[in-house]
C-alpha positions, 0 to 999 in steps of 0.5 A: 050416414052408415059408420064403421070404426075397427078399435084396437082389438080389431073389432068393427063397430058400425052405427048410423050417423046422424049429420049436418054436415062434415069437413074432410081434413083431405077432401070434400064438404059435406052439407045435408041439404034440409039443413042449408034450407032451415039455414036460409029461412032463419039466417040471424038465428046464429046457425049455418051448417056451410059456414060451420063447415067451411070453418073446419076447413080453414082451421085445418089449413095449418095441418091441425083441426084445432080451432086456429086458422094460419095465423102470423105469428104475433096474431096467433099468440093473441088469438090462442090467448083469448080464444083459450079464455073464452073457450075455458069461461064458456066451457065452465059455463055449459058444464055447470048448466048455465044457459049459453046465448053461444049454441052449447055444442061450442064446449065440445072442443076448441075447432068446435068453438071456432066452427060455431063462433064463426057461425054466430059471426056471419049470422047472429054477430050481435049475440057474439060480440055481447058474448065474447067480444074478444073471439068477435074482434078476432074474426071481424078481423080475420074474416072481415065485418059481418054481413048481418052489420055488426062488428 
C-alpha cells in the first residue's frame, strides 16, 4: 500500500507499506487476503489478522485506540491495573531479548498488546493463559470461552 504523510514543515514523505491488515478509527477493515488464508490453514498458531483487527475496532469504541474496550467502570480499574502489569513484564521481557511465547509485536504499544492478546485468546488460548492468566480471564470474560477450549 502506497503512504504519504506531510510532517510539520510540510514536507510530503511517501513510502510503500507492507500490511496485514488495518483498522480504521471511522471507517473500514482492511484484511490482506494471503494472510486471512495462512490464518485458516494454522488457526491455533496464535495469529489471525481479522481478530487482531476486529480488536482494534472494539478498543476504539471508547474514542480511544488505547488497548481497553468500553468497560464499566469498576471493571475497567481492574482491567487497566492488570493489563498495565503485564503490559509492563512482557515489554521488560522483548526489550531484554528474552524469548516471548506472546508474538513480540505485542510490546509495540498497549492496543497492540490488546490486538495480539486477544488473538492468542481465539487461537492459542492455552499459550495466553500459561503467559499471562490475569490478561487471559480478562478476555474469556470479556469475549466469552475460547473456541479452541480453554479458558
Amino acid at each position: 500500500m502506497r503512504r504519504s504523510h506531510v510532517d510539520a514543515a510540510g514536507v510530503l514523505h511517501e513510502w510503500d507499506d507492507e500490511l496485514a491488515g488495518e483498522a480504521w478509527d471511522h471507517g473500514p477493515l482492511i484484511l490482506s487476503w494471503a494472510d486471512v488464508c495462512a490464518d485458516l490453514e494454522d488457526p491455533d498458531a496464535g495469529f489471525c489478522v481479522a481478530v487482531h483487527e476486529m480488536a482494534h475496532k472494539l478498543d476504539v469504541l471508547d474514542g480511544e485506540l488505547d488497548g481497553t474496550p468500553p468497560l464499566p467502570s469498576a471493571w475497567y480499574r481492574q482491567w487497566a491495573r492488570d493489563f498495565q502489569r503485564a503490559y509492563d513484564a512482557f515489554c521488560a521481557e522483548v526489550d531484554a531479548g528474552r524469548e516471548t511465547t506472546i508474538d513480540p509485536y505485542a510490546a509495540e504499544a498497549p492496543e497492540e498488546f490488546f490486538a495480539v492478546c486477544t488473538e492468542y485468546h481465539f487461537s492459542a488460548p492455552e499459550v495466553l493463559e500459561e503467559a499471562m492468566p490475569e490478561v487471559a480471564a480478562h478476555l474469556a470474560r470479556f469475549y466469552g470461552p475460547s473456541p479452541m477450549g480453554a479458558g
